[in-house]
C-alpha positions in Angstrom: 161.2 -108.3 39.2 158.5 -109.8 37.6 156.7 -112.6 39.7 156.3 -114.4 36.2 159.6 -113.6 35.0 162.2 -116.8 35.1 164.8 -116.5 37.9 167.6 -117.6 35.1 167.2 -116.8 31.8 169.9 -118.3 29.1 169.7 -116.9 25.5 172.3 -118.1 22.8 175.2 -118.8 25.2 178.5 -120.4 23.7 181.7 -120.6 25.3 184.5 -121.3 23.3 187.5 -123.4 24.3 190.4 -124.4 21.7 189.3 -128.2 21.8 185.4 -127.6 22.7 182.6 -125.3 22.2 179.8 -125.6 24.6 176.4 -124.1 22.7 174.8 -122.4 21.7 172.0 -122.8 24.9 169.2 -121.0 25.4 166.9 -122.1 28.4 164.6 -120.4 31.4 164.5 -121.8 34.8 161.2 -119.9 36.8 160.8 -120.0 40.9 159.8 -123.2 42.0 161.9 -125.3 39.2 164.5 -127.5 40.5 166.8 -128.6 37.1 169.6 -131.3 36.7 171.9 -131.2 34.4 173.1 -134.9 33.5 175.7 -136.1 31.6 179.2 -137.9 31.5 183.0 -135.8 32.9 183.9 -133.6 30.8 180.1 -132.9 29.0 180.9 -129.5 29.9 178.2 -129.0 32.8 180.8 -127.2 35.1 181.6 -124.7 32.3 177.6 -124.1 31.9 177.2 -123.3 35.7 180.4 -121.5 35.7 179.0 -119.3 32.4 175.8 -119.0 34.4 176.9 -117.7 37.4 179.1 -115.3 36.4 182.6 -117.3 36.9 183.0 -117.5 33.6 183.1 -114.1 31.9 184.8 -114.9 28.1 181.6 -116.0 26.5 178.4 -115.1 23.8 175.0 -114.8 24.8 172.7 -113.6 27.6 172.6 -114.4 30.8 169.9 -113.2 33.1 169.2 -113.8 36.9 166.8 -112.5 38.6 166.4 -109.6 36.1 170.5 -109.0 35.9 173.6 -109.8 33.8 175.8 -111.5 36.6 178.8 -110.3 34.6 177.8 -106.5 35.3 175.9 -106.8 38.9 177.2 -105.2 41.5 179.1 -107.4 44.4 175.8 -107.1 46.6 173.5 -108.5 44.0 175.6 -111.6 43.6 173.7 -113.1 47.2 171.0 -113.5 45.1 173.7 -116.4 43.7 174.5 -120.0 45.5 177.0 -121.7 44.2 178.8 -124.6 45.8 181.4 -127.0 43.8 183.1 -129.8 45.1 185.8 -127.7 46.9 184.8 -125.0 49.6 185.9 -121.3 48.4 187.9 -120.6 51.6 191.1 -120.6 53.4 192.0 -124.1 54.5 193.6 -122.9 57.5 189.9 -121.4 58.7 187.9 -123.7 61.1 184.1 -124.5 59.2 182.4 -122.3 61.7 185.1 -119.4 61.1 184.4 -119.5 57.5 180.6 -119.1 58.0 180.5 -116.7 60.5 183.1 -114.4 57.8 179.9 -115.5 55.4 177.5 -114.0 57.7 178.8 -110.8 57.7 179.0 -110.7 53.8 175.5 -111.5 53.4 172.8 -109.6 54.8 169.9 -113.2 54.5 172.7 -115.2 56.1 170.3 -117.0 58.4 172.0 -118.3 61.7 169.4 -120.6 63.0 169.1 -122.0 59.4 173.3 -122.3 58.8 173.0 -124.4 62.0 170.1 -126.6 61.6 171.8 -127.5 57.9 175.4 -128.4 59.6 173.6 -130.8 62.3 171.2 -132.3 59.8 174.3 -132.8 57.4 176.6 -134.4 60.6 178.8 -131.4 60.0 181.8 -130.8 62.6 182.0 -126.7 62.1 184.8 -127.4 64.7 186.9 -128.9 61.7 189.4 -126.7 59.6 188.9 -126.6 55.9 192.2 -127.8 54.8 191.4 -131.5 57.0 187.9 -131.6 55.7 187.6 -135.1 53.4 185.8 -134.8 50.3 182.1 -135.5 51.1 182.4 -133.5 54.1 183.8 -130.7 52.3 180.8 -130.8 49.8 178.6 -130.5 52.7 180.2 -127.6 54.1 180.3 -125.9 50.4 176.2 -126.8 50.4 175.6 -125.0 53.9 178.1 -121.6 52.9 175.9 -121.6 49.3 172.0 -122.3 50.7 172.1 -120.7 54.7 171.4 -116.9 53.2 168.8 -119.1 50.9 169.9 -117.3 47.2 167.2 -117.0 44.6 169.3 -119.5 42.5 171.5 -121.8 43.7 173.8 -123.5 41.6 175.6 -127.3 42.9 178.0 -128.9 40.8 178.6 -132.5 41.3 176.9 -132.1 44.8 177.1 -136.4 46.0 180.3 -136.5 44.5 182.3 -137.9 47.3 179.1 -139.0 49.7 178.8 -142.6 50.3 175.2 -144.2 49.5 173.5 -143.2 52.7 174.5 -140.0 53.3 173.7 -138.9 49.7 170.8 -140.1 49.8 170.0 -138.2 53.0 171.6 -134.9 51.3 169.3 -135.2 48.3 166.8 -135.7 50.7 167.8 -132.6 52.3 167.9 -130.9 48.7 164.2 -131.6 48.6 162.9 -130.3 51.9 164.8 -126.7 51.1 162.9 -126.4 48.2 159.9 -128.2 48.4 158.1 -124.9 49.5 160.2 -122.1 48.2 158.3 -120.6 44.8 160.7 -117.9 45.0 163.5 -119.8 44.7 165.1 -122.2 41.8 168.0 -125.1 42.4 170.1 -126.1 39.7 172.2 -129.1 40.2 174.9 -131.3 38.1 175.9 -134.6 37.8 176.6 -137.9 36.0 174.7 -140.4 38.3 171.3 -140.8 37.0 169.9 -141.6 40.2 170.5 -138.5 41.8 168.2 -137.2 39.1 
């Protein structure tokens, strides 16, 4: 890919629901960027990231990432996709550190080391199954399984949602430190607080 090319490209994109239409959008989102997306429930930013990251496949437009359409890449492309909502995408009955070590053999960049200094710096109990995790820790874990193989995009709905005061704003803190120094690499991130912004 072109070191000058955007990481996410977003051309025209409308997705059409009986009582809403989100679009059209067009945007570009070049290593180095971090963008939030702010606005009230129900603005439709979850359907956007969805759309963007290939989650959502019934829409118009162009999506690119990284050069690709995520809707035609190939399963082992798609690591060079984060995404973490407010719910981890695993079995509840797996313990945390079950659920990233399955992760680590799915993606080749899973970084070990990394995976572990993110759980300790988050206070994360990878002793803990899923299913028992509460809300804010359960975005933490869904952060850690999205950013430890360090994708060129990674995608965070709502990530404070759930997080008292101090720990979110030690997690945005966190946010910053990842990608303060990683021009390779773009963060995208929803929510409706505008101080997370």
């Amino acid at each position: 890919m072109d070191s000058g090319a955007p990481i996410l490209a977003v051309s025209n994109l409308v997705v059409r629901y009986p009582s809403f239409t989100l679009g059209p959008l067009s945007c570009a989102v070049h290593g180095g960027e971090t963008v939030a997306l702010l606005g009230a429930n129900a603005a439709g930013k979850t359907t956007l990231l969805r759309a963007i990251t290939g989650r959502l496949r019934e829409r118009e437009g162009e999506i690119f990432i990284s050069g690709r359409e995520p809707r035609d890449a190939p399963p082992a492309w798609r690591a060079k996709i984060g995404f973490a909502a407010e719910k981890p995408q695993a079995d509840g009955a797996l313990r945390v550190r079950e659920w990233f070590a399955f992760l680590a053999d799915c993606y080749p960049t899973w970084d070990i080391p990394y995976q572990k200094d993110l759980t300790a710096r988050l206070g994360l109990d990878a002793g803990e199954r899923i299913a028992a995790l509460s809300r804010g820790t359960a975005v933490k874990a869904a952060y850690v399984a999205a950013e430890a193989y360090r994708p060129d995009l990674l995608v965070l709905d709502e990530p404070t949602n759930g997080l008292d005061p101090v720990v979110r704003l030690d997690f945005l803190g966190l946010l910053g430190d990842c990608f303060a120094n990683a021009p390779a690499r773009a963060l995208i991130f929803s929510s409706h607080l505008l101080e997370d912004v």
